[in-house]
N, C-alpha and C positions, 0 to 999 in steps of 0.2 A: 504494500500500500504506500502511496505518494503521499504529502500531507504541507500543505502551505507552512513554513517556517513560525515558529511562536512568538507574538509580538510581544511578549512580557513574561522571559524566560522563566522568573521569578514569581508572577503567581500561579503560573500554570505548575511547577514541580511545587507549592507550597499545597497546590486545590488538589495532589497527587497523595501528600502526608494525609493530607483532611481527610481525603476520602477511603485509604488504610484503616485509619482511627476509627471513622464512624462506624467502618466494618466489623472492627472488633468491641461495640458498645454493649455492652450486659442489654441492653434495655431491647436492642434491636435483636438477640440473639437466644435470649435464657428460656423465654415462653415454650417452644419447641423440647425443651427437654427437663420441664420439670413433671415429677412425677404426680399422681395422682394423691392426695390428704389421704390418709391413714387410718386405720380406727381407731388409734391412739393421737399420742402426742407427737408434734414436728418439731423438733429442734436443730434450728441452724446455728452452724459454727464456720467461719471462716479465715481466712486470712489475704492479704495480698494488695497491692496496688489497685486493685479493680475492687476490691473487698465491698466499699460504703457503695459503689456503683450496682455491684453483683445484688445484695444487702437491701435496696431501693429497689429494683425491678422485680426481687421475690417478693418483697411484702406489696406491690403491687396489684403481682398477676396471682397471689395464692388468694382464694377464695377467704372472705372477710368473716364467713361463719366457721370454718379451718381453726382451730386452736393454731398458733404461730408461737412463739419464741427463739430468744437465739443471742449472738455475740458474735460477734465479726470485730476484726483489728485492719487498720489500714493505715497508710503512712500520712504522716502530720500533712494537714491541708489538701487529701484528698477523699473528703468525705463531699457529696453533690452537695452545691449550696440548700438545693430545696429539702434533701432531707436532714441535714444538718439544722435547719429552722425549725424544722416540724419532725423530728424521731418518730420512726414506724413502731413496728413489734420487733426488729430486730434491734437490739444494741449494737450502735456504731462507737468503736474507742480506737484512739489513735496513738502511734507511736512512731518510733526513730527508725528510718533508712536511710543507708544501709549497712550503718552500724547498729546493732541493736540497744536497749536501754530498757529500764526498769519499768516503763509501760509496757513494752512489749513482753517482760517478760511476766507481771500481774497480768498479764490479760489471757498468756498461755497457762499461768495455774487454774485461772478458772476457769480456762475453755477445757480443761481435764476434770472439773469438779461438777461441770453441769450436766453429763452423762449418768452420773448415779443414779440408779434407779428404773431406768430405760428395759421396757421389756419390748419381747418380740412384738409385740403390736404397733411399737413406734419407729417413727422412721427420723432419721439425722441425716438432714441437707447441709452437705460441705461444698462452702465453697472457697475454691482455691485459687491465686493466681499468682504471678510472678512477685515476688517483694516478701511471701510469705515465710521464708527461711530466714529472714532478717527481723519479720514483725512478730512473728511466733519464738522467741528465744527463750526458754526452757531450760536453762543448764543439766547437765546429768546427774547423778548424785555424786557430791564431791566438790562439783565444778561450784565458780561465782560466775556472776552476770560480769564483773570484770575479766575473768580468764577467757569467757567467751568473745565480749570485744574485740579483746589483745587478739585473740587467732581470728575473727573474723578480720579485722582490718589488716593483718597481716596477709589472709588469702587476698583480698581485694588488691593488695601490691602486688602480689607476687605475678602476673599474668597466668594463673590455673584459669583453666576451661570451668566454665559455668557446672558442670557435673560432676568436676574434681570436687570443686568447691563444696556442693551441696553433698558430695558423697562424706568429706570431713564433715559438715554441719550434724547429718543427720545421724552419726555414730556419736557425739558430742553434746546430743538434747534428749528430753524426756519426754518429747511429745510429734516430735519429727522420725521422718521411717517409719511409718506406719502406726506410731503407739498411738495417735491419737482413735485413731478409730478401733483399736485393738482395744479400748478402752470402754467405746460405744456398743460393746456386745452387750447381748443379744440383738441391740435395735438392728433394724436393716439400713444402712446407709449407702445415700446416693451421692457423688462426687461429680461436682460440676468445676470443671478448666476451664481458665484459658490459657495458654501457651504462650511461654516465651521463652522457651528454651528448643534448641536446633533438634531437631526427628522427633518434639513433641510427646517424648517419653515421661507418661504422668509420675513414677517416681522421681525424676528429675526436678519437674516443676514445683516448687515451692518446697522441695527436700520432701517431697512426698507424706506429708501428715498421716494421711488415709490409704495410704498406699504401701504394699506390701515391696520390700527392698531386696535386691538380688547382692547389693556389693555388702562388702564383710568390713570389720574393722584392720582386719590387715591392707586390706584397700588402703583405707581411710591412713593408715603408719606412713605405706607406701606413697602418696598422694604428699604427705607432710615434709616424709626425707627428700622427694623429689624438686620441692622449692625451698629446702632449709627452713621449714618454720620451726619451731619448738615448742615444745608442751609443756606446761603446769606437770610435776612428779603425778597428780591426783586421774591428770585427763591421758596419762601414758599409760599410767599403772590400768585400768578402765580396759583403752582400745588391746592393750600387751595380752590382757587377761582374756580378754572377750568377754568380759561383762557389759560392756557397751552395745552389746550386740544387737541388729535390729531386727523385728519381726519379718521372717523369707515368705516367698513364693508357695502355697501350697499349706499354709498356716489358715484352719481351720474357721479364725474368725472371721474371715474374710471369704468366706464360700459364697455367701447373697449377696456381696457387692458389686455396686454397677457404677461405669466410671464415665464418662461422654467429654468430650472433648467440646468445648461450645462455640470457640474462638481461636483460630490457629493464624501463625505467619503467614501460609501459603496462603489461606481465605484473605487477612488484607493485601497484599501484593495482588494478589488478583482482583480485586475491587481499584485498585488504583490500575492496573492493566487497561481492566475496562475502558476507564474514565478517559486514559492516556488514546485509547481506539474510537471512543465517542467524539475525541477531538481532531483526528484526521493523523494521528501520530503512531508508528508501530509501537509496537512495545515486547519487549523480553524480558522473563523471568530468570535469570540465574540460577540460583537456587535460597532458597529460605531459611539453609543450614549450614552458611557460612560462618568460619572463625579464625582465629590468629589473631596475632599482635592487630588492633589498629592503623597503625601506618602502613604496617605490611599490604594489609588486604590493601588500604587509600593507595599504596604505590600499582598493585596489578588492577583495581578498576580503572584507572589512571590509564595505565598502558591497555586494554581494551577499549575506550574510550578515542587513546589514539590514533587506533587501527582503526575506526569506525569512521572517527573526523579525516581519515589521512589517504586509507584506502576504499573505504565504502565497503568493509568484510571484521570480522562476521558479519554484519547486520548494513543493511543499506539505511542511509541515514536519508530524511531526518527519522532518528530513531529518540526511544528512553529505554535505558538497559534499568533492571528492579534487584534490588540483590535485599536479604534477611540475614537475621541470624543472631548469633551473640559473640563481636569480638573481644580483646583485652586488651587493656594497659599498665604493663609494666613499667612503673613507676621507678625512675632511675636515678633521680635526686632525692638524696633523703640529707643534704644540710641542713644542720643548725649553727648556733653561735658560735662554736667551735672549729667549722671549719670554713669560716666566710669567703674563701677563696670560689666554691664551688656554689651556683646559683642553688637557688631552694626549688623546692617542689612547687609547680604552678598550679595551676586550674584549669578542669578541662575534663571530661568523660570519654566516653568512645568515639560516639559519635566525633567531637568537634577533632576530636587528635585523628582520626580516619580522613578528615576533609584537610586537614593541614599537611599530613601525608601526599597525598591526593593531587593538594595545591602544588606544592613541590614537584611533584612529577609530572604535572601536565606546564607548570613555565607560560601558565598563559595561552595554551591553546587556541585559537580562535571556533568558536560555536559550541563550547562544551562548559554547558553548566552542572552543579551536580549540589545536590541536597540529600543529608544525613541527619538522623534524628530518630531519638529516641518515641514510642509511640505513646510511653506514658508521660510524656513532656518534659521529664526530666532528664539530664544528659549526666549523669554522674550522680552530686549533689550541690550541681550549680542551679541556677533559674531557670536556662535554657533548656529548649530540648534537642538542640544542632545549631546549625547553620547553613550557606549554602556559598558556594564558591561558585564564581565566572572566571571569565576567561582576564580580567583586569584584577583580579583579589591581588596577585602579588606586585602589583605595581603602584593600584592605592596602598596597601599596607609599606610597600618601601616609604612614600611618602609620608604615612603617616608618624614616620618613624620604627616601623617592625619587623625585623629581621625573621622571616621566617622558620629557616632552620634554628636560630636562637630560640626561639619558642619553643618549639618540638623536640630542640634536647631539654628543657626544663618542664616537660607536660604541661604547657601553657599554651594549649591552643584558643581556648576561653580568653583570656586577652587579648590575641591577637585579632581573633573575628568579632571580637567587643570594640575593638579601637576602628575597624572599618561598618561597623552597624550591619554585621552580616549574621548576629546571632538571631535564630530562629527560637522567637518566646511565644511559646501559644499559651503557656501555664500545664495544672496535673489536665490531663485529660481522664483520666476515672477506671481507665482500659492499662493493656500490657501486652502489646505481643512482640515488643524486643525491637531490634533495631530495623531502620526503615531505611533504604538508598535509593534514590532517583537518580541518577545521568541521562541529563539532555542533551544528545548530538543535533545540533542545526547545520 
């Protein structure tokens, strides 16, 4: 397909993010897969980024004569304005990502304490989304809510894959890997996702609560010595022994469990595809299960992007190439006072360090825009949730005073697209299904 070149490069890949997000909104998706009221009682429990949004659309659609209760946690200021004014039947409480903190973790003892008493007649609607391994922090027995921090914020530098990560969390908590719903027996519990992590495997997502876990605690050893983190004597002695151990595959209590996936990667990239074909523009998907360091991946969409603008192959332009997933950043300055020779650690998440990457490698390309962002708006734990680069980003930013590569050896790509007003700030959007890329070939 041919397609008139975009006169406003810029809001056509922003109305691209938009329409990603709206794809994955609880409100537009959940109705479809909730289950039918019980002849007991319904108790929901949640957690995640999408939690207050998920949280709002069941006490919606679940029928008003239904007995309802429940408890959901989500990350600070992303509970919807309208049900944050007016509380349903589900209790919305908020806490810290994505380092955890002592709401989060008050709120996973009693989301273990409101199961008691639960018989087979009742049904426990979980719902889950990306953010929840952060917002559910539960220590093990032994552990504190500080020894948790320390090895969460350490995984978070270290650039582990999103599954490493969550495979240490869920050996390391009381209520993640499955315990929570191993918890909820006899009820019958339904698990409702959304997906933000790459092949969409629901013990991945949100360290899998309700979900029954394949990897071991020697995983979790192996995962630790592979990026040099260190353990508390109390959280070694634990994973050493296998007393950490989490509920497997094939664990009893989990036989009438039913899990649906509501909201995945592939489904928004594909609603932004559309959009990209309703406007006279091809569009390719990549894949939805991309990772690596951030720059890294920024440097090969980059050189695809080249071949596109240079040779008209793969993809005959004008084209938009879609790519998902979950990249990382390895955080490579860690100065303090003591060694002011070497700059400090900047600011910046995936997304904006992937587009600075990115910047770098394309030199200013002529007809190649490109937009990164995160889909629940926030890009690390800045304000943003991306930004977007053209083909002039490094020649304002010289002016502006910013040296590109300077930036990106001190993870400061957030300044640098804040000093050219190329940060993309929509605010939380309520949703989560991980990271979002647009490249516009004209």
């Amino acid at each position: 397909m041919s397609g008139s070149p975009i006169a406003d490069p810029r809001a056509f890949l922003r109305a691209l993010y938009d329409a990603a997000v709206a794809r994955a909104q609880p409100r537009e998706v959940i109705g479809a897969f909730l289950p039918r009221p019980p002849t007991g009682r319904t108790l929901v429990l949640g957690a995640g980024k999408a939690g207050g949004a998920m949280a709002e659309a069941v006490d919606a659609l679940w029928p008003a004569d239904a007995p309802l209760t429940g408890l959901v946690v989500t990350r600070y200021d992303h509970v919807p304005p309208a049900y944050k004014a007016r509380p349903g039947r589900i209790e919305v409480v908020e806490a810290s990502h994505p380092v955890p903190d002592a709401a989060g973790r008050d709120a996973a003892r009693r989301m273990l304490e409101l199961p008691q008493g639960l018989s087979a007649d009742d049904l426990v609607l979980c719902l889950v989304s990306g953010g929840a391994s952060a917002l559910l922090s539960l220590p093990a027995p032994g552990l504190t809510l500080e020894d948790k921090q320390a090895i969460n914020k350490a995984l978070l530098a270290s650039g582990a894959a999103i599954d490493e990560m969550n495979c240490v969390r869920k050996h390391l908590s009381a209520i993640k890997g499955g315990r929570l719903a191993a918890r909820c027996a006899p009820a019958r519990v339904v698990t409702l996702l959304i997906s933000d992590v790459p092949g969409d495997e629901p013990s991945v997502i949100g360290s899998g609560p309700t979900v029954p876990d394949a990897t071991t605690c020697a995983d979790a050893l192996a995962i630790l010595a592979r990026y040099g983190i260190g353990l508390p004597p109390k959280a070694r002695a634990g994973l050493d022994s296998g007393a950490f151990e989490t509920p497997k595959p094939g664990d009893l209590r989990f036989a009438d469990h039913q899990v649906h996936l509501i909201a995945t990667p592939q489904q928004s990239l594909e609603a932004a595809a559309a959009l990209a074909r309703q406007r006279g523009i091809d569009a390719h998907i990549l894949s939805d299960e991309i990772e690596g360091e951030s720059r890294e991946v920024g440097k090969v969409h980059a050189a695809l992007a080249r071949a596109v603008a240079r040779r008209g192959a793969p993809f005959a332009k004008p084209c938009v190439i879609l790519s998902g997933g979950e990249t990382t950043v390895t955080v490579k300055s860690r100065a303090g006072p003591s060694d002011p020779a070497r700059p400090s650690p900047g600011r910046g998440g995936r997304a904006s360090e992937f587009l600075l990457g990115c910047a770098i490698a394309l030199q200013g390309e002529p007809g190649v825009h490109v937009l990164a962002a995160d889909t629940d708006g926030i890009d690390g734990i800045e304000d943003n949730a991306g930004a977007i680069v053209t083909p002039d980003t490094l020649a304002r930013a010289a002016a502006a005073g910013c040296k590109a590569a300077d930036h990106l050896d001190r993870n400061d790509a957030y300044s640098f697209f804040a000093a050219i007003g190329d940060l993309v700030v929509p605010g939380p959007t309520f949703t989560n299904v991980n990271d979002f890329r647009a490249l516009l070939i004209v």
